[in-house]
N, C-alpha and C positions, 0 to 999 in steps of 0.2 A: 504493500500500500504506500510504505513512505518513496520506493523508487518511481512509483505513479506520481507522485505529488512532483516530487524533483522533475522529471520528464516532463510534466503539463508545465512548469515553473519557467523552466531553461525555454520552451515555445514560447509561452507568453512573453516572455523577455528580449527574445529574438526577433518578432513580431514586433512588438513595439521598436524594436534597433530598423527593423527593415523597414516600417513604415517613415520613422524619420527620417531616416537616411534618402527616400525615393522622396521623399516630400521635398526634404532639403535640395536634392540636385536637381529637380525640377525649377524651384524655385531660383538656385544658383545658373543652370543654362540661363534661364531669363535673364538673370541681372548681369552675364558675362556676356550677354547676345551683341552688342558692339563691341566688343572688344577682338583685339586679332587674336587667328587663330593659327599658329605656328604649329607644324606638323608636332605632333605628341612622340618624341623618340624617345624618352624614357618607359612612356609607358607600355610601347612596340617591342622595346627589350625587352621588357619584366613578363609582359601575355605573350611574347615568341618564345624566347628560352623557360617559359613555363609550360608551354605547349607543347614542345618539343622533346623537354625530358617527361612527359605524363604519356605523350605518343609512343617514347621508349618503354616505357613502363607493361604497357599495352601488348609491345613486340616480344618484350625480354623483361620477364615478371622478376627476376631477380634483383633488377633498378628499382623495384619499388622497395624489396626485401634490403634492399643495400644504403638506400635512401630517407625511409622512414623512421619517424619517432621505435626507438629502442633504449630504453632504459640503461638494459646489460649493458649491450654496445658501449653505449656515450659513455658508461662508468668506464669501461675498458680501452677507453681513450679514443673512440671514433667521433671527436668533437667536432667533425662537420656535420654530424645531425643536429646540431642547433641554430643551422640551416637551411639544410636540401628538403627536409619535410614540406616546405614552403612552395619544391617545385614538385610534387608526387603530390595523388590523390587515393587515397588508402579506399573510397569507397567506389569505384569504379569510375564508369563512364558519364553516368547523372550528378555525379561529385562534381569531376570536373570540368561539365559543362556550366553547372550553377554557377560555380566560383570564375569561370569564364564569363560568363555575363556580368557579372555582379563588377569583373574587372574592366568591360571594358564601359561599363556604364559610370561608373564612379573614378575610377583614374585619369583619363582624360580632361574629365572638370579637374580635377586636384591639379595635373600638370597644369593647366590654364590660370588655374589661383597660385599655385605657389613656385612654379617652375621646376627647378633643379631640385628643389627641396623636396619634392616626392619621394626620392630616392631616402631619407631620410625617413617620411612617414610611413613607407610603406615597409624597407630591411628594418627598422628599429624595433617597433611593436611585434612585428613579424617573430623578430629574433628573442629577443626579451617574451614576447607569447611563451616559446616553447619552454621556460619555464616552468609556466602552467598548464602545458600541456601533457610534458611528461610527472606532472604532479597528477593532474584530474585526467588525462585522459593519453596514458602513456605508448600507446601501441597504434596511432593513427599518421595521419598526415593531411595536409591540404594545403592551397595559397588563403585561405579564408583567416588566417590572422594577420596577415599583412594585407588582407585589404581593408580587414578590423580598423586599422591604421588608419587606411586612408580616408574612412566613412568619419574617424573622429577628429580626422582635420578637415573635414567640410563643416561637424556640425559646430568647431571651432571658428571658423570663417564667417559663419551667420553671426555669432555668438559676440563675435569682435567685429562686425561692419552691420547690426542691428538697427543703428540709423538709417543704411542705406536699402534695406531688406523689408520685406512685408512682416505684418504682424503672425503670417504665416507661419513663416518662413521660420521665425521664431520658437512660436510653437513646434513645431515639428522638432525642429533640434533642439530643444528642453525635451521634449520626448525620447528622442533617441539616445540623449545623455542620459535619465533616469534609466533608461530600460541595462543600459551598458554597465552602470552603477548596478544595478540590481544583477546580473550576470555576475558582476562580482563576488557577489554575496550567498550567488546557486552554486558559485564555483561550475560557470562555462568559461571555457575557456578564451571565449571569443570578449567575455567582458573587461578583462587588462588589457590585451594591445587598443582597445579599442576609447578607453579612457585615457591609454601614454598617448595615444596617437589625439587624443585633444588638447593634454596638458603638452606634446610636444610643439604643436601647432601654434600654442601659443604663446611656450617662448621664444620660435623663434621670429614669430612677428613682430611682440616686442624688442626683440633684439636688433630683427630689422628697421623699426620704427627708430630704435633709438641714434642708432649709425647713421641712420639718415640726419639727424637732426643733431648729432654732431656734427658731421662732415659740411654742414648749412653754414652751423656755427663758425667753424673757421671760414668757411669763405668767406662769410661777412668779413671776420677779425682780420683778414689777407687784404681784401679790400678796401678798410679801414686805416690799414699799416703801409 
């Protein structure tokens, strides 16, 4: 009874991530709809070379064996599973077609907001997820935590240009933060990278905000001088 409870828990809380999230980038094409669109080659990498080893995978089942979350292994020192998990999908072909959509539906916007920084929201959470994956759910694989990433820095992006955004827009991603928060709490594993990847978003906005407004500073003071 109580793994029924957990199971209904982890959907609902998923559900609530997927609606905000689809909410959120609808709302985000909109408000990036002038703005240019520079071919996406980050995110060409990350859906081709994830394609490509999940296709191997398919051909030659032991790239999934060789690749996926393993506990033993990673003790025994095969510490690149705490990242290849990312390109394998441990539950077949419905796995990684979802996670295929889901990439090229939300990555593109991401590269568009944040550029080169994707690369950032999407290996960071991604890598840091498995974590929690070989804690809660130690014998799987997929790209679905590092796109956990990239959904938390979109719903970061509303979150910090809320001026310029509908009241929607808002809504949605206070939803999808709640739902991610609460993942955390069912212990899914989709609900960490998916809250680093908001808090990551948004230092490094701030960060970038603030360099800007140095680098102003002195011009003025050059200027001046």
């Amino acid at each position: 009874m109580f793994e029924k409870i957990e199971i209904i828990r982890r959907l609902l809380g998923t559900l609530v991530v997927a609606i905000g999230s689809l909410g959120c980038t609808l709302q985000l094409y909109r408000f990036s709809r002038g703005k240019t669109r520079p071919v996406p080659i980050i995110t060409l990498v990350i859906i081709g070379s994830t394609a490509l080893v999940t296709g191997l995978q398919f051909v030659f089942p032991e790239v999934l064996t060789a690749l996926r979350r393993n506990r033993e292994a990673l003790l025994a020192g095969e510490w690149w599973r705490m990242v290849t998990p990312l390109f394998v999908h441990a539950y077949g072909w419905w796995h990684a077609c979802v996670n295929g959509v889901a990439a090229i539906i939300f990555c593109p916007l991401a590269e568009r907001l944040y550029g080169k920084k994707l690369w950032a929201l999407y290996f960071i959470p991604g890598i840091v997820g498995q974590f929690f994956g070989y804690l809660w759910s130690p014998n799987t694989a997929g790209a679905s935590l590092g796109i956990a990433g990239v959904m938390g820095g979109l719903f970061a992006f509303v979150i910090l240009h809320r001026r310029e955004l509908s009241r929607s827009a808002q809504l949605f991603a206070m939803c999808g933060i709640a739902g991610a928060v609460a993942l955390c709490f069912w212990r899914d594993i989709h609900g960490p990278p998916t809250v680093l990847g908001i808090l990551l978003a948004g230092v490094m906005t701030i960060l970038e905000v603030a360099n800007r407004e140095r680098a102003s500073l002195r011009s003025q003071l050059t200027k001046e001088t």
